[in-house]
C-alpha angles and dihedrals in degrees: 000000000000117000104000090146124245127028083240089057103055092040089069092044087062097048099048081044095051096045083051095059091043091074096037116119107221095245086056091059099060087053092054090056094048117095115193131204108237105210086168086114082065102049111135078025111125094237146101088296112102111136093343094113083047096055100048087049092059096045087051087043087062101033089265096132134068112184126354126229136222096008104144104160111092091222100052086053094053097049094046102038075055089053086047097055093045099054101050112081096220092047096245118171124235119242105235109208133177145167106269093155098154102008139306124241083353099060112206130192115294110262097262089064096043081055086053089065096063083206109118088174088064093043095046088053090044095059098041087060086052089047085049090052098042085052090050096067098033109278125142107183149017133213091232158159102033102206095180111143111243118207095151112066083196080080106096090196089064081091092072101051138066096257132242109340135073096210093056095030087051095051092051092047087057097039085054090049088054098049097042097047109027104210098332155301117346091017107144121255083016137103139199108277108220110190122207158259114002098232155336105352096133093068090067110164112266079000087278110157110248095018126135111276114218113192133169120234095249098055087038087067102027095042121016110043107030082098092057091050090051092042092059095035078055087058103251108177092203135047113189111212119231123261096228143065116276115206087333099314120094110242100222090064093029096127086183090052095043107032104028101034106026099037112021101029099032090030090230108186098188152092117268120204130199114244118248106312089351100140098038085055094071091077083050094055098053092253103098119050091219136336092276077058093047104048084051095051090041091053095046087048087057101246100155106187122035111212107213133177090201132330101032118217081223093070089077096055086108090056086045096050085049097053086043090244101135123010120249085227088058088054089047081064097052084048101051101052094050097049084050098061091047084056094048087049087054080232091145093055100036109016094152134075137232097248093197092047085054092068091046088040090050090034094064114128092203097064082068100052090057079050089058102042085053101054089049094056094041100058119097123213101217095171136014113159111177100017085269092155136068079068119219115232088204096065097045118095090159134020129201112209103188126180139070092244103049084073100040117108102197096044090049081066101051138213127315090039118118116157100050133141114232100190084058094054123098125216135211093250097046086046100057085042098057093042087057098045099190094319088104137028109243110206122187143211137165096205101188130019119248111288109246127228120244086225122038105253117242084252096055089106091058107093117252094019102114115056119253116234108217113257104266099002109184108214093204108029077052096054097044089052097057084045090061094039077055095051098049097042128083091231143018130217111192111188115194141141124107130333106244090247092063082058141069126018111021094359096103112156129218085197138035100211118129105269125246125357087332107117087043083057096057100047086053095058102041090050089065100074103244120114115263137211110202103204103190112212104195144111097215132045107279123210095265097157091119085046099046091066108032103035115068097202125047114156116175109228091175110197093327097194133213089344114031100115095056093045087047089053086048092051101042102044083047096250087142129355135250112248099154116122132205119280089194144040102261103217122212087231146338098278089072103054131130084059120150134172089231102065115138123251100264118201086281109052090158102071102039095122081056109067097113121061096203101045137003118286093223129098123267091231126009134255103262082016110154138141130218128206077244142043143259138208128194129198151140102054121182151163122215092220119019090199117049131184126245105267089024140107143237136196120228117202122197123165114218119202130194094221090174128090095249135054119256149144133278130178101218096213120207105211115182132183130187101226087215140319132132091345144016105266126195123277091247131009124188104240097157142015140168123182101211131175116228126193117237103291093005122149127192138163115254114195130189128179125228122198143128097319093052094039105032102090115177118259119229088200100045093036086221142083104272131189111209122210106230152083126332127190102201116189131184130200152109098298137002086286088070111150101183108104159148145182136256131166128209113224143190114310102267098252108245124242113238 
């Protein structure tokens, strides 16, 4: 397993794993290998639940489980994990996960937004509160961070993810592992990280969730993975495999993906684990024959655990072993990493939780205030004409807070959260009232009622998931009446964007307008002359170009969490300042996408911005694209060698200055491009960031290194990692636009003295 501490250690992991197996039937062992959904919290609950928590009680009754999904409640763990132990004859613990994917009872920002921070240290400090809080009530492991790329902003699952670009989204996938593990297995308050999903889902096809996913070697390395290999370097103990085909081979019985790449290239140490039906999925997709097929490709892949919802494919490896399918040996593998985990974790000496710990553990206020401090770094100040925000409470006599979902608890959360506590959120609406304490009347509208899918969502049966239209709401006299608050009020903050349930898994979009009577909404109260504030909920670019033009303020709050009302009040009244910066291209509408910052020249450079005859073919805001409520200069930039070996490294120097009146936040961004060698490369590339807070008229020195693992791409031509010899522009600023910039050439490897 990575990172399971001393080589003495480990060694006696194995053997107690290895004395373990040697007394597994084999039957045992493929239970051992089957992970079950466990839906017992819903019964009662109309939904695609029936016998399922029956089902899962009598295979833990006979051995037949090796690890539960989706328990929360400390006392449920403890009576299953009971049930667990006392019906496998050798007494093995079951391993407990869930998807605490931005945090579990303390909610944070979505991982876009967190991404939108630029702040790992943050993010790392995030997760390891929702770690704290999983480990409380008797979980051992998310399945999280998903590190999947995300070019097409159609693909719903782009909220949980850190946006465009590998070496962000690298840093982010590292800085959740972290947070997640400590420093590794075994580690107290923390739980085994299991990034996901290996690789390539977020190129679905049209961006429609669950669509094949084709990707050309070159974007595969250079894009695509770069977060997995961090991931691992970064010690994760679990991989999760994808759910589509990838370049014709389905990823979750892809031997090459998962053996070659993940284990023997990236020295992954782990267990990997199917997402949900995965392998059953392979008879599905036209790759397995039948589920006794399926189990056996799946094994021989080296998918360890099989994550099932009922009748696991799993169930058939003895069929498999008989027909000489799949080795018993091969199974033995599967076995063995997963008893080992359970070791790591000190299951077997200590598999059931303090109960009572659990509500102190949960209870802990200062789990908020990091909740807060993460939804004030994450938003990102997009507009701001005429300095109208931050507001001045001095000047307010009446505020207009217009929007269904400024005053929605359960959309202020966000998708992929699931044991929450809504009297504890705080919405955008409570939030600016209690800022403004009575200085100031709050008057509210609606305005419009929540926009509705098309197709019910996969979380439709849990309660609260699909948004509740008012009895009797009246659609005009509603929107009239937030016309007139609007009117009265001396300004005017509009909060639209997508209710949580038209986002994440299966709520993918073939547009980005605003959904519903939205757009109409904000005409309206613009129209009406007071200064507006445009606060974006999504997790996702909307289509703002009307916006972009007629409102002076817009400021993404994304899905803020448990405390994003109060941290939008914060933000707004100036309490603190935005500084977060975009983790994506924001295009101006769907018939862009895909559009990324890191496109390659192309023979007409020229005219890049003119692709499109009927609109520009730029984005409508950059990649690392975010205001302040102050400014920033850059300037001095250096490197200490303008020609570097092969194998070297080179500083680069670069002095920031707060050139504002008030103190904020920047993210100083490092941008490089290989003017040309053994393939085209992108016009930018991210290789360095730090996000970094300045004092009004401060100046500091900000210095990154560049060497081999910023400059090496992998080469389509040559099947391998290469490092050219040649030019480099290197800029460095406050977003990909950066002008700021210098030279500097690779050139031959210095020969070594012997």
């Amino acid at each position: 397993m990575a990172n399971m501490g001393t080589t003495a250690g480990q060694s006696e992991l194995s053997a107690r794993a290895e004395e373990l197996l040697a007394s597994m039937t084999l039957a045992e062992k493929a239970g051992q290998l089957t992970q079950y959904f466990y839906f017992g919290m819903l019964e009662g609950v109309e939904g695609p639940v029936g016998d399922q928590p029956r089902e899962v009680q009598a295979a833990l009754s006979r051995g037949g489980a090796g690890s539960l999904l989706f328990v929360s409640d400390p006392a449920q763990a403890n009576r299953l994990q009971r049930m667990t132990i006392e019906g496998n004859r050798l007494g093995i613990p079951a391993l407990f996960g869930f998807d605490v994917v931005h945090g579990l009872r303390t909610v944070f920002p979505v991982p876009i937004a967190m991404a939108a921070s630029w702040d790992p240290t943050m993010v790392e400090r995030a997760q390891a509160v929702a770690a704290r809080e999983a480990r409380a009530v008797g979980i051992h492991w998310t399945f999280a961070p998903m590190v999947d790329i995300a070019r097409d902003p159609r693909w719903g699952r782009i909220v949980e993810g850190a946006g465009e670009d590998p070496y962000l989204g690298a840093a982010m996938a590292a800085a959740q592992v972290r947070g997640f593990q400590g420093g590794g297995l075994g580690e107290p308050e923390r739980v085994i990280a299991g990034p996901k999903h290996f690789a390539g889902y977020g190129a679905a096809a049209g961006g429609r969730d669950y669509d094949e996913a084709n990707i050309s070697t070159s974007e595969l390395w250079n894009v695509y993975l770069p977060p997995f290999r961090a991931a691992v370097e970064a010690g994760a103990g679990n991989v999760m495999t994808a759910y589509m085909d990838l370049n014709g081979i389905p990823a979750t019985g892809n031997a090459w993906l998962l053996g070659d790449v993940l284990r023997a290239r990236f020295g992954f140490k782990g267990f990997l684990v199917s997402d949900a039906n995965a392998v059953r999925s392979l008879a599905t997709h036209g790759f397995a024959a039948d589920l006794t097929d399926a189990a056996a490709r799946a094994v021989n892949a080296g998918v360890d655990l099989e994550m099932a919802i009922s009748d696991p494919a799993y169930a058939h490896l003895e069929e498999a072993v008989a027909a000489g399918a799949v080795s018993v040996e091969a199974i033995d593998a599967c076995v063995r990493r997963a008893l080992e985990a359970k070791l790591a974790l000190g299951l077997f000496e200590q598999p059931y939780v303090d109960e009572e710990r659990a509500r102190v553990v949960l209870a802990d206020p200062a789990h908020r205030e990091v909740a807060r401090v993460a939804a004030q770094r994450s938003a990102v100040l997009l507009r701001n004409e005429g300095g109208l925000l931050p507001l001045s409470t001095e000047r307010l006599r009446s505020v207009a807070v217009i929007g269904h979902l400024a005053a929605s608890k359960r959309d202020t959360l966000g998708p992929w959260a699931f044991d929450f506590d809504l009297e504890e959120t705080v919405t955008v609406l409570e939030g600016v009232r209690a800022r403004l304490g009575g200085v100031a009347e709050v008057h509210y509208a609606p305005g419009v009622r929540p926009a509705q899918r098309m197709f019910p969502s996969i979380f439709d049966m849990f309660p609260g998931n699909v948004p509740a239209v008012p009895e009797g709401f009246d659609d005009e006299a509603e929107l009239a009446r937030a016309v007139e608050v609007a009117r009265s009020a001396d300004v005017a903050l509009v909060v639209l964007g997508e209710w949580q349930n038209l986002v994440g898994e299966q709520a993918s979009r073939s547009s980005l307008e605003l959904p519903g009577r939205q757009l109409e909404l904000l005409r309206a109260v613009v129209a009406t002359g007071a200064p507006v504030v445009l606060l974006v909920m999504s997790g996702r670019p909307v289509d703002l170009r009307w916006a972009a033009e007629h409102v002076p303020a817009i400021l993404a709050i994304w899905y803020p969490g448990t405390q994003g009302g109060a941290a939008v009040a914060d933000l707004v009244f100036g309490d603190v300042a935005p500084g977060g910066k975009l983790p994506f291209s924001w295009p101006r509408s769907v018939g862009q996408i895909p559009v990324t910052y890191s496109h390659t020249t192309s023979h007409d450079p020229g005219a890049q911005g003119e692709r499109y005859w009927d609109e520009p073919s730029t984005p409508l805001y950059r990649f690392g694209t975010g205001l302040s409520y102050t400014t920033f200069s850059y300037s001095d930039l250096s490197v200490d060698r303008d020609q570097l070996p092969v194998g070297e490294t080179l500083t680069v120097s670069v002095a920031v200055a707060n050139t504002g009146e008030r103190a904020g936040d920047e993210v100083a961004q490092l941008y490089v491009h290989q003017r040309y060698g053994t393939a085209s490369r992108p016009v930018r590339e991210l290789k360095g960031f730090r996000r970094l807070h300045l004092e009004a008229g401060e100046r500091t020195t900000l210095r990154f290194t560049l060497g081999p693992d910023e400059l090496s791409y992998w080469n389509a031509a040559a099947g391998d990692y290469v490092l050219d010899t040649a030019t480099f522009d290197l800029w460095v600023g406050g977003s990909s636009g950066a002008e700021l910039g210098t030279t500097f050439a690779t050139t031959p490897a210095v020969a070594q003295a012997h």
